[in-house]
C-alpha positions in Angstrom: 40.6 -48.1 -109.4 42.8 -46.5 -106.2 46.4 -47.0 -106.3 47.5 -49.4 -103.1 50.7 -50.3 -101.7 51.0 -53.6 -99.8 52.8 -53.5 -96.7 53.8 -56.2 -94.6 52.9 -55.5 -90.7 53.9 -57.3 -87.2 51.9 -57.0 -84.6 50.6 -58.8 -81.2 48.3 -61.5 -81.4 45.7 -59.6 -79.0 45.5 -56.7 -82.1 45.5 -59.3 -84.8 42.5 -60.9 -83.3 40.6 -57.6 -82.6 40.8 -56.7 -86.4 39.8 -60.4 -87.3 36.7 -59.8 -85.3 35.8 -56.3 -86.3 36.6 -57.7 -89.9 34.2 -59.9 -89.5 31.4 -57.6 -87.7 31.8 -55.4 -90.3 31.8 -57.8 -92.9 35.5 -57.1 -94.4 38.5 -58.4 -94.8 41.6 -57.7 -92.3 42.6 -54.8 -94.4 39.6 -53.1 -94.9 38.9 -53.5 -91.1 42.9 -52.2 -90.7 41.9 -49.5 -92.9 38.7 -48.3 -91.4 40.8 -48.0 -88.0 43.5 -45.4 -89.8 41.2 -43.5 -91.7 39.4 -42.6 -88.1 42.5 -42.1 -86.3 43.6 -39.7 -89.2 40.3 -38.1 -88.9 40.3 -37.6 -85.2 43.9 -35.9 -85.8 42.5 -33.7 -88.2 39.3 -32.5 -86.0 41.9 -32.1 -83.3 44.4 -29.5 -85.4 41.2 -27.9 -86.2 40.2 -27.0 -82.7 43.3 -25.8 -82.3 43.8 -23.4 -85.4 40.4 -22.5 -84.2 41.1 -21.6 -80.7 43.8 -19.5 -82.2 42.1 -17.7 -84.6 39.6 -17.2 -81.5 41.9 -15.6 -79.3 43.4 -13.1 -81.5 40.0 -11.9 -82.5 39.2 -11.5 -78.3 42.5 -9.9 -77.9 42.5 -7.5 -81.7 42.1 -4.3 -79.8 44.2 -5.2 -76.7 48.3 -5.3 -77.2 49.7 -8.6 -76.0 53.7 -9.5 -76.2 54.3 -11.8 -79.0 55.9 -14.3 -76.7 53.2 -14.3 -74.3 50.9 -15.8 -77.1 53.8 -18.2 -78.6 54.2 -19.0 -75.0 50.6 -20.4 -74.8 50.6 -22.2 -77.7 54.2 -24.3 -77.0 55.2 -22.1 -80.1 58.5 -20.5 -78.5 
């Protein structure tokens, strides 16, 4: 069995009813439905650092023969 923690959360009644309805779309309980909702939003975080590393590692292939100032590239990437 997965180790779990139990938290205690507050949040607006509009948010609580959301997840009671998907819960019960999806056939779930609360947590599971509260659950499903991280595990995409962690997901979607980790595609998105992805694209990034990616469109790094794409642009210092294009640019492998050409000399570019260090802190022209940092500069691009809000590394400086």
């Amino acid at each position: 069995m997965a180790e779990t923690a139990t938290h205690r959360i507050t949040m607006p009644k509009r948010v609580s009813n959301l997840l009671a309805r998907r819960a019960k779309a999806g056939n779930t309980t609360l947590s599971g439905a509260f659950l499903a909702l991280v595990e995409d939003a962690l997901d979607e975080i980790s595609d998105e650092e992805d694209r990034r590393l990616s469109a790094i590692c794409d642009e210092r292939i294009r640019t492998s023969t050409v000399l570019i100032p260090l802190e022209e590239i940092m500069g691009k990437y809000d590394a400086l």
